[in-house]
C-alpha positions as CSV (number, residue, x, y, z in Angstrom):
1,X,-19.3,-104.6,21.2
2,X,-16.1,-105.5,19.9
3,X,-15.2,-107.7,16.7
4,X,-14.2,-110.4,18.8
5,X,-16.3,-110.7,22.0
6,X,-15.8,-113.2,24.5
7,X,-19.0,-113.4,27.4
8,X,-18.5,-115.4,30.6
9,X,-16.3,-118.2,28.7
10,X,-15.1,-121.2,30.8
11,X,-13.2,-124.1,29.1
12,X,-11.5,-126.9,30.7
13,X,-10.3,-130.6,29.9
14,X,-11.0,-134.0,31.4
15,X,-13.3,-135.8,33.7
16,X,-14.0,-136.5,37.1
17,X,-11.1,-136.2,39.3
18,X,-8.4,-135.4,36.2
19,X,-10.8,-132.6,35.2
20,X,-8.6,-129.2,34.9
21,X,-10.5,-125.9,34.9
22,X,-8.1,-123.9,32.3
23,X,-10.2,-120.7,31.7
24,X,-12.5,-119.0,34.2
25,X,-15.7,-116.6,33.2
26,X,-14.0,-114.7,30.8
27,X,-15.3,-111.7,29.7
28,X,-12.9,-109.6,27.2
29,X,-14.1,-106.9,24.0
30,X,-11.2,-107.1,21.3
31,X,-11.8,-103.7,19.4
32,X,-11.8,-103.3,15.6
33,X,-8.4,-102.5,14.3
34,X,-6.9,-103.0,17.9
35,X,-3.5,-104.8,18.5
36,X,-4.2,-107.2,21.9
37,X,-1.0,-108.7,23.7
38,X,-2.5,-111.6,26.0
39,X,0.6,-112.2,28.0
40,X,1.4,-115.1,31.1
41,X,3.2,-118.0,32.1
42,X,3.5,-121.2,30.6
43,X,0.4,-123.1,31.2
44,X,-2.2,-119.9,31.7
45,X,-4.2,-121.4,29.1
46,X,-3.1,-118.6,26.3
47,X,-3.4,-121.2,23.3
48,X,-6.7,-122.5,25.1
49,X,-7.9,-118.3,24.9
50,X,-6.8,-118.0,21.7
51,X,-8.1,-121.6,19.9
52,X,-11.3,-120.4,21.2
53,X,-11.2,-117.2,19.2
54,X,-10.3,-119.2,16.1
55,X,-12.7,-121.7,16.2
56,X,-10.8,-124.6,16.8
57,X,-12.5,-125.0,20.4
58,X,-15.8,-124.3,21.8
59,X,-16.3,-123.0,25.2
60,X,-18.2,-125.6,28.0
61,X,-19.9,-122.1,29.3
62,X,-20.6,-118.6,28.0
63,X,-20.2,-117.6,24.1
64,X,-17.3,-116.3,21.7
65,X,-19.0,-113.9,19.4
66,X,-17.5,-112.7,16.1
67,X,-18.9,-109.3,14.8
68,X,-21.8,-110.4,17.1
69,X,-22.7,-114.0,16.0
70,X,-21.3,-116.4,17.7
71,X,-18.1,-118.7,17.0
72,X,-19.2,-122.1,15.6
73,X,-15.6,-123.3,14.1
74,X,-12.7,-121.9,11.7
75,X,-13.2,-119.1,9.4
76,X,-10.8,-117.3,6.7
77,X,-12.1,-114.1,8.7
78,X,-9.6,-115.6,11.2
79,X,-6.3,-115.6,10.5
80,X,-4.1,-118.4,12.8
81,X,-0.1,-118.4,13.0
82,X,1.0,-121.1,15.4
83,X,4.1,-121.0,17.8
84,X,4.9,-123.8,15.1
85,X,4.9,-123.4,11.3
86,X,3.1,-126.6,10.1
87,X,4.7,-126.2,6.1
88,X,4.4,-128.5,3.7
89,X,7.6,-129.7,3.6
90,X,7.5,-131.1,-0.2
91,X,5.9,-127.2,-1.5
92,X,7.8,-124.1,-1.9
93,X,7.0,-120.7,-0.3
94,X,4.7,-119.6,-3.1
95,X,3.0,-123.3,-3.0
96,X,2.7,-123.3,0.9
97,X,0.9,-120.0,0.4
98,X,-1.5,-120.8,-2.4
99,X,-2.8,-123.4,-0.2
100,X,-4.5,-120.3,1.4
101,X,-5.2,-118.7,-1.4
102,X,-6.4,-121.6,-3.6
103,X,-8.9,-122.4,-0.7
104,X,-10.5,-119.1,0.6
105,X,-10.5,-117.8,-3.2
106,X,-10.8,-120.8,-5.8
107,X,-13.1,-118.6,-8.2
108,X,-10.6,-116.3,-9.0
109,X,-8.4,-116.6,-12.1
110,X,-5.2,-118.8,-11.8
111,X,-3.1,-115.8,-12.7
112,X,-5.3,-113.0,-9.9
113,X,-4.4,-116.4,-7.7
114,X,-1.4,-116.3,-8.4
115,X,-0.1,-112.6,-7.9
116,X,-2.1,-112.4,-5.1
117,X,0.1,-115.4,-3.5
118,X,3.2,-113.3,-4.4
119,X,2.0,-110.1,-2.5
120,X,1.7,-111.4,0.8
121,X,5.1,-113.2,0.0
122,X,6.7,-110.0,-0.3
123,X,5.0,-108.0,2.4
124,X,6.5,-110.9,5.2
125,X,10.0,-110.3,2.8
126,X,10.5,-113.6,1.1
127,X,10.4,-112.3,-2.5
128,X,13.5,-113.8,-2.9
129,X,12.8,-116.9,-1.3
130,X,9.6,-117.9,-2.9
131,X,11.3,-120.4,-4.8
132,X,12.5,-122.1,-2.0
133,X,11.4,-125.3,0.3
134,X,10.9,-125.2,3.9
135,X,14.2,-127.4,4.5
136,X,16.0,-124.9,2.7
137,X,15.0,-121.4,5.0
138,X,15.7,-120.6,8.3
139,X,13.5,-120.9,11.4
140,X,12.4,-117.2,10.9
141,X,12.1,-117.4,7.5
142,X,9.5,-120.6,8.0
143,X,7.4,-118.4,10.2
144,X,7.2,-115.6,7.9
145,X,5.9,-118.0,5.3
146,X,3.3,-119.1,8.0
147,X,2.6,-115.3,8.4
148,X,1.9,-114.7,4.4
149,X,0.0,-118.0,4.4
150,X,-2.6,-116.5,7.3
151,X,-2.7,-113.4,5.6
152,X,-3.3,-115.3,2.2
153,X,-6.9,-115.6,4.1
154,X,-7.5,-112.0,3.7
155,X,-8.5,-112.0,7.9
156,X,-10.1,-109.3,9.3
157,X,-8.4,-110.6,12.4
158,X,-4.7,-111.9,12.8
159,X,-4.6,-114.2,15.7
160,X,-0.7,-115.0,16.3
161,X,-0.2,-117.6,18.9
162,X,3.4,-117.4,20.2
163,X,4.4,-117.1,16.6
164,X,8.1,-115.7,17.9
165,X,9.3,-117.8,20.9
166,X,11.2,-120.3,19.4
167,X,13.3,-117.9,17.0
168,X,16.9,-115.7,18.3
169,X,16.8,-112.6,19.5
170,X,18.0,-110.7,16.3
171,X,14.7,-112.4,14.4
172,X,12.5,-112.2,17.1
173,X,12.7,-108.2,16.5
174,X,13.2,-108.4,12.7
175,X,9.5,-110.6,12.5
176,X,7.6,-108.5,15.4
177,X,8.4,-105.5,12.4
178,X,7.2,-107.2,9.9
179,X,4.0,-108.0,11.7
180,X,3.8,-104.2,13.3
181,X,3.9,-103.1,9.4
182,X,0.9,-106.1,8.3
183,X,-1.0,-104.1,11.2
184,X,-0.3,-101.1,10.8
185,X,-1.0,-101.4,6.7
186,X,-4.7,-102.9,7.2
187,X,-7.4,-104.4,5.3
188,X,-8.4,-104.2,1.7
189,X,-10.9,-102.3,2.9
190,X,-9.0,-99.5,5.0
191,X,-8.0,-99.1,8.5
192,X,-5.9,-101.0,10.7
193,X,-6.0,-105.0,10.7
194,X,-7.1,-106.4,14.1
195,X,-4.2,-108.5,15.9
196,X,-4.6,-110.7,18.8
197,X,-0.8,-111.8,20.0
198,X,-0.1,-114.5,22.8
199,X,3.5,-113.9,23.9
200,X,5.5,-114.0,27.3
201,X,7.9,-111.1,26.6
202,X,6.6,-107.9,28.5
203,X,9.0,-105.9,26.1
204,X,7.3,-107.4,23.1
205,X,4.1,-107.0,24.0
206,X,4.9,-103.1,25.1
207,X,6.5,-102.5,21.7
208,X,3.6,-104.3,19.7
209,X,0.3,-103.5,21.2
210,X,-2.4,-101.1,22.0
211,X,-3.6,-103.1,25.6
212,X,-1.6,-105.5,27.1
213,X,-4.5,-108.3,29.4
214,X,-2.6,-110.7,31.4
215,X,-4.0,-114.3,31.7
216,X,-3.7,-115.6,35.8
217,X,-2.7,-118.6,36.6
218,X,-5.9,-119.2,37.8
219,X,-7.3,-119.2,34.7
220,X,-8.8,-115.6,34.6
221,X,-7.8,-112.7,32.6
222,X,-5.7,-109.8,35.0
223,X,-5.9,-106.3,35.0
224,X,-5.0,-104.8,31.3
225,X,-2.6,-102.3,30.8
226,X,-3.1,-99.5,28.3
227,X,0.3,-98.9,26.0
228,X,-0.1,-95.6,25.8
229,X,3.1,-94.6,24.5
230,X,3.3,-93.0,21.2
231,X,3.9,-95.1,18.1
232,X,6.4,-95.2,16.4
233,X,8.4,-97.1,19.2
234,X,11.7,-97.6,18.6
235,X,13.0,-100.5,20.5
236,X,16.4,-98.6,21.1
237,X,14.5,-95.5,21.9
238,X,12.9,-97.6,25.2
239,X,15.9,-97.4,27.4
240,X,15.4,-93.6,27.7
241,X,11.9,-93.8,27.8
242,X,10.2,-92.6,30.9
243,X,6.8,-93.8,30.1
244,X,8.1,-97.3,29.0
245,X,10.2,-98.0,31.6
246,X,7.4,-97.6,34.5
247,X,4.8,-99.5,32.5
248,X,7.7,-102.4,32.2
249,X,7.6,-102.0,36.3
250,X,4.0,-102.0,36.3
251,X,3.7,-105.3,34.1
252,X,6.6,-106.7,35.6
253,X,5.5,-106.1,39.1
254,X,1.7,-107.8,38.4
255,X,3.2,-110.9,37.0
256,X,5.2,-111.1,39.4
257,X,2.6,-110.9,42.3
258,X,0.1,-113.2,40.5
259,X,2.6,-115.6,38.8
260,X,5.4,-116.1,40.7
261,X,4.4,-117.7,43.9
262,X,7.3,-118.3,46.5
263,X,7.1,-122.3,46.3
264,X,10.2,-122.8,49.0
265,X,9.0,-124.1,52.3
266,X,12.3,-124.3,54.2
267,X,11.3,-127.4,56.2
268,X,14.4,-128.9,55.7
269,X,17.8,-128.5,57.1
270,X,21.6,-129.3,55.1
271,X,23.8,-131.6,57.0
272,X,27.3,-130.4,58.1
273,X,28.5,-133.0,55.4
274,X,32.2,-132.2,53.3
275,X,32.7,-133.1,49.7
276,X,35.1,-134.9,48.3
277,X,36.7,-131.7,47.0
278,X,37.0,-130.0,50.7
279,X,35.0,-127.5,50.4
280,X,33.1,-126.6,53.8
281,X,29.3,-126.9,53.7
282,X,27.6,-124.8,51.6
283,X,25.2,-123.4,54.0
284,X,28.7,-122.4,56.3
285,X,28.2,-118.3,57.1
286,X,29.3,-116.6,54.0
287,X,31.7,-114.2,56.5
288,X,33.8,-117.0,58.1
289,X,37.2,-116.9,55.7
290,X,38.7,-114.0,54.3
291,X,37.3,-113.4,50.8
292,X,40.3,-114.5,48.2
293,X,40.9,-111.9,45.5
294,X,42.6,-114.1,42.9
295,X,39.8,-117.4,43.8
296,X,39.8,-117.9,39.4
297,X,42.3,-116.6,37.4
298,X,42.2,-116.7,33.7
299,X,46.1,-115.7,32.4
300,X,46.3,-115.6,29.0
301,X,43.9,-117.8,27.7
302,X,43.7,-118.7,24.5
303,X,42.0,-121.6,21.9
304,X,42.6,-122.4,18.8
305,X,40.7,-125.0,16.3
306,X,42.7,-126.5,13.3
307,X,41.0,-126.0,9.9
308,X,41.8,-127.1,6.5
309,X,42.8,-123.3,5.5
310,X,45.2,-123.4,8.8
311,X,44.9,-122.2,12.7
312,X,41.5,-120.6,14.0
313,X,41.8,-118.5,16.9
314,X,38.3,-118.7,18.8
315,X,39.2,-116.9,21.2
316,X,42.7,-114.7,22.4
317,X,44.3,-113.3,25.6
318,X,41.3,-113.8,27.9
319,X,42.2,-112.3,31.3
320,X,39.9,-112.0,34.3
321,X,40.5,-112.5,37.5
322,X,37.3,-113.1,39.9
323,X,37.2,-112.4,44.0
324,X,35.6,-116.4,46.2
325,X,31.9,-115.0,46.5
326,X,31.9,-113.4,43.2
327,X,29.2,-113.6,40.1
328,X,30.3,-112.8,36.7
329,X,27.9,-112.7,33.6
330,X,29.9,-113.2,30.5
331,X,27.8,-111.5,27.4
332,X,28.1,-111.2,24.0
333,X,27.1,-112.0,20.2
334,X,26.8,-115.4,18.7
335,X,29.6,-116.8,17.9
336,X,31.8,-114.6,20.5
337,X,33.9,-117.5,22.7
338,X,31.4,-117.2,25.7
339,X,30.6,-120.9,25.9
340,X,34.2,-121.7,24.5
341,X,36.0,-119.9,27.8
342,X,33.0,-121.8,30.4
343,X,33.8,-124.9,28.7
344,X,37.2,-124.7,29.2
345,X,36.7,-123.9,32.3
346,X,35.2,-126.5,33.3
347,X,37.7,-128.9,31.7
348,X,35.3,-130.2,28.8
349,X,37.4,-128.3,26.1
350,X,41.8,-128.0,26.3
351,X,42.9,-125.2,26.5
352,X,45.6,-124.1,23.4
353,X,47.4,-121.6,25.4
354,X,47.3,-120.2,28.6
355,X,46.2,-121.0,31.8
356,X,43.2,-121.3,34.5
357,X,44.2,-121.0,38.2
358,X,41.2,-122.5,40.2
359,X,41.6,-121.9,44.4
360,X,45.7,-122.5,43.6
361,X,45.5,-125.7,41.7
362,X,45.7,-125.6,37.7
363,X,42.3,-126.3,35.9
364,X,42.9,-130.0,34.1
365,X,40.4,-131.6,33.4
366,X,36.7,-132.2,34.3
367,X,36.2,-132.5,38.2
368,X,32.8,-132.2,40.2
369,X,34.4,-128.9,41.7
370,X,33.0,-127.3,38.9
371,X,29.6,-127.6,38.1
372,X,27.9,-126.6,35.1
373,X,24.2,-125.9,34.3
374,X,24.1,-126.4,30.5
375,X,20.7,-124.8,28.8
376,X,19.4,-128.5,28.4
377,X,20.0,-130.2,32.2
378,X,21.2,-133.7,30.3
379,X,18.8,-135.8,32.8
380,X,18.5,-139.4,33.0
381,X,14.4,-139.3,31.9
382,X,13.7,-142.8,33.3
383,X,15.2,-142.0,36.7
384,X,13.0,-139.0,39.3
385,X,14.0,-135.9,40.3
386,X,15.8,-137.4,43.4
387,X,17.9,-140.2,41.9
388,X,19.2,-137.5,38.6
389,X,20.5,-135.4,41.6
390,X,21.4,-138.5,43.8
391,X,24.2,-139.5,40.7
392,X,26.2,-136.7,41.6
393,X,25.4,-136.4,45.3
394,X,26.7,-140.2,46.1
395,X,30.3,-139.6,44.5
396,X,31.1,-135.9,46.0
397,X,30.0,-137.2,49.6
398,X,31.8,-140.6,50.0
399,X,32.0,-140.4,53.7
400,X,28.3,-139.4,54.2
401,X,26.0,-141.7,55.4
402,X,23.1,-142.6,52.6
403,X,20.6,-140.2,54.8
404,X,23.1,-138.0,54.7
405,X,23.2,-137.7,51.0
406,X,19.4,-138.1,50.7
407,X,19.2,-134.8,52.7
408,X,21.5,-132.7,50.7
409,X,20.1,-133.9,47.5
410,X,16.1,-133.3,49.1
411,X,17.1,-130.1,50.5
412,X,18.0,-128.4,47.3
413,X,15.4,-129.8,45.4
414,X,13.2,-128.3,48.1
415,X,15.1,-125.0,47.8
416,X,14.6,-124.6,43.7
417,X,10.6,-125.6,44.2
418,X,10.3,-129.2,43.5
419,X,9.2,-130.7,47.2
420,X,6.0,-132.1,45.7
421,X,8.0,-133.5,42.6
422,X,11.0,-135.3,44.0
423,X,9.5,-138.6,43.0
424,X,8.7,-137.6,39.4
425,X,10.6,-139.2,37.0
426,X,12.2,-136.6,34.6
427,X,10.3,-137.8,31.2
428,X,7.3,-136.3,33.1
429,X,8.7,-133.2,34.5
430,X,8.2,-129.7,31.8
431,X,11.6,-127.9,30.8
432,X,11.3,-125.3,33.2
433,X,10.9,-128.2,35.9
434,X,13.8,-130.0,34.4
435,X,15.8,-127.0,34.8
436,X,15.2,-126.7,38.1
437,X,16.5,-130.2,38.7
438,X,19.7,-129.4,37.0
439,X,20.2,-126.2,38.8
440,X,19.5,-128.5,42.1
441,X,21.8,-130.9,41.4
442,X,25.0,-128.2,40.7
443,X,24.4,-126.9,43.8
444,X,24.0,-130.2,45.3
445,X,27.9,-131.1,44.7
446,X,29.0,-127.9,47.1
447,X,31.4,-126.4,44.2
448,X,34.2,-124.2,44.0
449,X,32.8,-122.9,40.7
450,X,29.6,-122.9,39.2
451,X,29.3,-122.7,35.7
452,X,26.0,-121.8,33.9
453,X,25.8,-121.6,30.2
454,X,23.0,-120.1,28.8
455,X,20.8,-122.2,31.3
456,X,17.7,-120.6,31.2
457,X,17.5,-120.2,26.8
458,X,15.4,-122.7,25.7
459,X,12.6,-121.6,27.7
460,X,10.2,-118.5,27.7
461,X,10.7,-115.3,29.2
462,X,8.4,-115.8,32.1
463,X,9.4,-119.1,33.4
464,X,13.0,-117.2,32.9
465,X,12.1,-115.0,35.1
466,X,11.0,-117.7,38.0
467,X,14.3,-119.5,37.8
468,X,16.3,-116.5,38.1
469,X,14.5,-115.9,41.2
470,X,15.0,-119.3,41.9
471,X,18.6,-119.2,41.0
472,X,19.8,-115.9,43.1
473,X,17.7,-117.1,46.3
474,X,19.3,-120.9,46.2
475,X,23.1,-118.5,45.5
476,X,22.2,-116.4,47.8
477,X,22.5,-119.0,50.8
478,X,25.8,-120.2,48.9
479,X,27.7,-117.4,47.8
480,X,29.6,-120.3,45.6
481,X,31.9,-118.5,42.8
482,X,30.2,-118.6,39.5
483,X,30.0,-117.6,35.8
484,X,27.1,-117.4,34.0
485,X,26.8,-117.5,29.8
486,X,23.9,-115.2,28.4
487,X,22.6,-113.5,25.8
488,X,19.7,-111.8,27.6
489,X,21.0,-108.5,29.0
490,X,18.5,-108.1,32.2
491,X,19.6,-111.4,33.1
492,X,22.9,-110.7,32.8
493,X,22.5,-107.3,35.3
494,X,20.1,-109.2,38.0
495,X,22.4,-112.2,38.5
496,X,25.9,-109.9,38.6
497,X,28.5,-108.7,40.6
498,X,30.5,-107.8,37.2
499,X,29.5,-108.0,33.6
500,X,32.2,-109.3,31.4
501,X,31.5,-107.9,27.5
502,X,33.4,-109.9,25.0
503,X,33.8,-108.6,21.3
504,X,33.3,-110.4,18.3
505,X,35.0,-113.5,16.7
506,X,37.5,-115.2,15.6
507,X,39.9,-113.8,18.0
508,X,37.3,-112.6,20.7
509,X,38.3,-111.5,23.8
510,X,37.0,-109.1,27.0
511,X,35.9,-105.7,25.2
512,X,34.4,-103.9,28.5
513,X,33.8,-104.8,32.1
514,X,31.2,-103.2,34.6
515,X,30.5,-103.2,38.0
516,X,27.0,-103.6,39.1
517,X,26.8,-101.9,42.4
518,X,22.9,-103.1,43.1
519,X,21.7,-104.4,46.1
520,X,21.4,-107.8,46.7
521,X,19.1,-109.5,47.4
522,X,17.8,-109.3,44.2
523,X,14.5,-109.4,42.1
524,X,13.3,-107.8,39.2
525,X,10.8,-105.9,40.5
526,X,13.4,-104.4,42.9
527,X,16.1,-103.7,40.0
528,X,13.3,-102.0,37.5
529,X,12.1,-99.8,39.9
530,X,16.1,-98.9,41.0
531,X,17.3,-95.3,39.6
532,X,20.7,-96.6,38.3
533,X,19.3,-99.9,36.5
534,X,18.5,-98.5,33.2
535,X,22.4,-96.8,33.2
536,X,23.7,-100.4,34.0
537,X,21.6,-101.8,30.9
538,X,22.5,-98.9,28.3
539,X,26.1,-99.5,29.0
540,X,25.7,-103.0,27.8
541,X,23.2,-102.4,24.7
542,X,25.5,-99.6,23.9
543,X,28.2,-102.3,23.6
544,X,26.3,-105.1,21.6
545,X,25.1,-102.1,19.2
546,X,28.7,-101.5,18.4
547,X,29.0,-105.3,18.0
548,X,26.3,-106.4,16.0
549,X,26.0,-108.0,12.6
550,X,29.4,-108.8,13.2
551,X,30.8,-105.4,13.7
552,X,34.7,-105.6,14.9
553,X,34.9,-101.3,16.0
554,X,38.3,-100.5,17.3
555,X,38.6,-100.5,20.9
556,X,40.0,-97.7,23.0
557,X,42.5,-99.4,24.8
558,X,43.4,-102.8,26.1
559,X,43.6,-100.5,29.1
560,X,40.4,-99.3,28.9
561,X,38.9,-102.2,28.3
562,X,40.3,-104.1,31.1
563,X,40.4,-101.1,34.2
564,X,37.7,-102.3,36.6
565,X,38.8,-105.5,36.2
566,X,42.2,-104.4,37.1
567,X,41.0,-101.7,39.9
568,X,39.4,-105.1,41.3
């Protein structure tokens, strides 16, 4: 028997006809000193699985046991980080902490109190920070002080619930270290701490654990995968890694099966309707016109932000030129011009010098020609589903009749997945639903361009991971021109016919372009399981290595840096 032992648990919420089931006969053995990843989609009942471990639910059937007697409530054995921090805003780090301390350890001396306080503070890296309030650190910085406070506890067992989803990339993978090292240094007493970690990042959960047990959607734990490769694991050392890249395909692959169901029915058929812009129907045969090699042209482009210390240059000499049909993911750092160039593009930003060519006609202005996915879909909350996309669809189509209209806008919202939702208002739809409204209603206006910045970043890896499936089978039946903002590199890959690398700012521009050559139609099982994917992604974590923290390296050549787009 494990520390944590969990025998044929069942939880669920509500009565009578609103009763939800949202764990099934669980039966799981968490081993002493073991680091457990439960990983699955949004709404798997992950917090559920791990409130039950710390006491702050109790199972309708079966029994959580601890060490063998059974859970009855919280215990400083059982240390909780949340997904959010919960600080007292009015304490500092070292008081946020000593809450801990001051309750699981009130006997000890006020100095022995004290010191210990200040050891967990350094072990999450905030010695110089203990001074500090929570208004005055960083999103990261809050959850380390929610890590130190847990640890404060002195748990045998470190139960982390989401603990890194909300933060950036760069301090996602600066925390998941610091929590390795609290593992991987133990308990007062020797060996390794025990760590239980709910996350939806299949790379995290590889780097971090020992076993890896999906959670269904059903409400039953999966098949667990073993992470048997050696530790330490370097994160940069995983792109070459044999043995990490097929247990990524393995993971990938079973969430995939059991998570992603294919919600798109087909039922209903787009009217041979024209927009207002003259574009033909979206659903015409991809094939019919010759493809245009010069469809968006980007000459020069430049922008340029007054400051009080004189001219800032954003962003300098942009030049691309993209083929009618074409996807382009534009990547890059923080702070490198990505959304800058897509907003200009889509006339929401002047441009300071240069020039956009869209289809022949100069880019002035906003226009429903170009639609843009922004990462939060901006929907009306008190209207539903249909009447957000309905907004758009009743200006592009004025000569449509109304069931016209009501078509095009219900057939794409059938096509991203929401045919049982149309009639939800949007205030009771979930983010990854919302999105999917937004993405329904670009479409919707039959663009020339489709513009999509960073549309899938506020939400988790998974649900990611459905709407990119969502997005490149709705595209696939368009082929409309578009661009695409991210920061995530696999997304950037899946969704492209060329990945556009900018460097650094002020004065950003393209550093390196490179042609995916994958087969479409896409998914990610398809492209993890390819021979030349891993190539595709080194190239562009090669590049954001030589850009990060700022980093402006010398590049080889404008030439260089600019050949496939020109060969194009």
């Amino acid at each position: 028997m494990g520390i944590l032992t969990f025998n044929g648990v069942s939880k669920g919420f509500g009565d009578g006809i609103h009763r939800h089931e949202v764990l099934k006969g669980i039966d799981l053995d968490v081993e002493d000193g073991e680091f457990v990843a439960i990983l699955g989609f949004s709404g798997t009942g992950k917090t559920t699985l791990i409130n039950l471990m710390a006491g702050l639910e109790t199972p309708d059937r079966g029994e959580v046991l601890f060490r063998g007697k059974p859970v009855e409530g919280p215990g400083p054995e059982r240390g909780l980080v949340f997904q959010s921090y919960s600080l007292m805003p009015w304490l500092t780090v070292t008081g946020n902490v000593m809450l801990a301390v001051d309750a699981v350890s009130p006997d000890l001396a006020k100095a022995e109190r004290a010191a210990r306080a200040e050891h967990y503070i350094a072990m999450v890296g905030l010695a110089h920070a203990a001074a500090r309030r929570p208004a005055e650190l960083s999103g990261g910085m809050r959850q380390r002080v929610a890590v130190a406070r847990a640890l404060a506890m002195t748990p045998e067992v470190l139960l982390l619930d989401e603990p890194l989803s909300a933060l950036d990339a760069l301090t996602r993978a600066n925390l998941a270290d610091e929590i390795l090292k609290i593992w991987e240094a133990g308990t007062d007493g020797g060996g390794r701490k025990t760590c239980v970690l709910v996350t939806n990042d299949v790379d995290e959960a590889i780097l971090l654990a020992d076993r890896i047990v999906p959670l269904n959607p059903d409400g039953t734990l999966g098949e667990a995968f073993r992470v048997e490769i050696p530790r330490p694991r370097n994160r940069g050392e995983m792109n070459h890694h044999e043995g990490f890249k097929r247990l990524r395909a393995r993971v990938t692959k079973y969430l995939m099966d059991t998570g992603i169901e294919s919600r798109v029915e087909g039922s209903r058929k787009l009217p041979e309707v024209t927009p207002i812009h003259g574009v033909p129907s979206a659903v015409a045969k991809v094939g019919a016109t010759a493809t245009a090699e010069r469809y968006l042209e980007f000459s020069h482009l430049h922008k340029v932000y007054p400051t009080p210390k004189g001219p800032l240059t954003v962003v300098e000499d942009f030049d691309l030129k993209l083929r009618k049909g074409e996807f382009v993911s534009l990547i890059g750092h923080s702070g490198c011009g990505k959304s800058t160039v897509l907003t200009m593009t889509a006339g929401l930003n002047a441009i300071s010098k240069g020039g956009i060519i869209l289809d022949g006609t100069e880019v002035v202005g906003a226009d429903p020609e170009r639609a843009v996915v922004f990462q939060s879909p901006s929907l009306f909350p008190w209207l539903t589903a249909k009447e957000n996309v309905s907004v758009g669809v009743d200006r592009v189509y004025p000569k449509a009749s109304q069931a016209e209209r009501q078509e095009v806008v219900e057939y794409y919202l059938e096509r991203v997945g929401l045919a049982d939702a149309m009639d939800k208002r949007a205030a009771d739809l979930s983010n990854g639903m919302r999105q999917r409204v937004g993405i329904a209603r670009a479409f919707a206006l039959s663009p020339k361009l489709l513009l999509l910045d960073e549309p899938f970043g506020m939400l988790d890896s998974l649900t990611r991971w459905e709407l990119q499936e969502v997005l490149m089978e709705v595209w696939s039946r368009t082929k409309v021109t578009a661009i695409c903002v991210t920061h995530d590199v696999d997304e950037a890959i899946m969704l492209a016919d060329r990945v556009v690398m900018m460097t650094n700012g002020p004065r950003a521009t393209i550093g390196r372009i490179m042609d995916v050559d994958l087969p479409r139609p896409r998914s990610r099982k398809a492209l993890l399981e390819h021979p030349d994917y891993y190539a595709y992604r080194e190239q562009v974590l090669g590049f954001l290595e030589d850009y990060e923290g700022g980093a402006h390296p010398a590049p080889a050549s404008p030439a260089d840096a600019k050949s496939e787009e020109e060969a194009a």
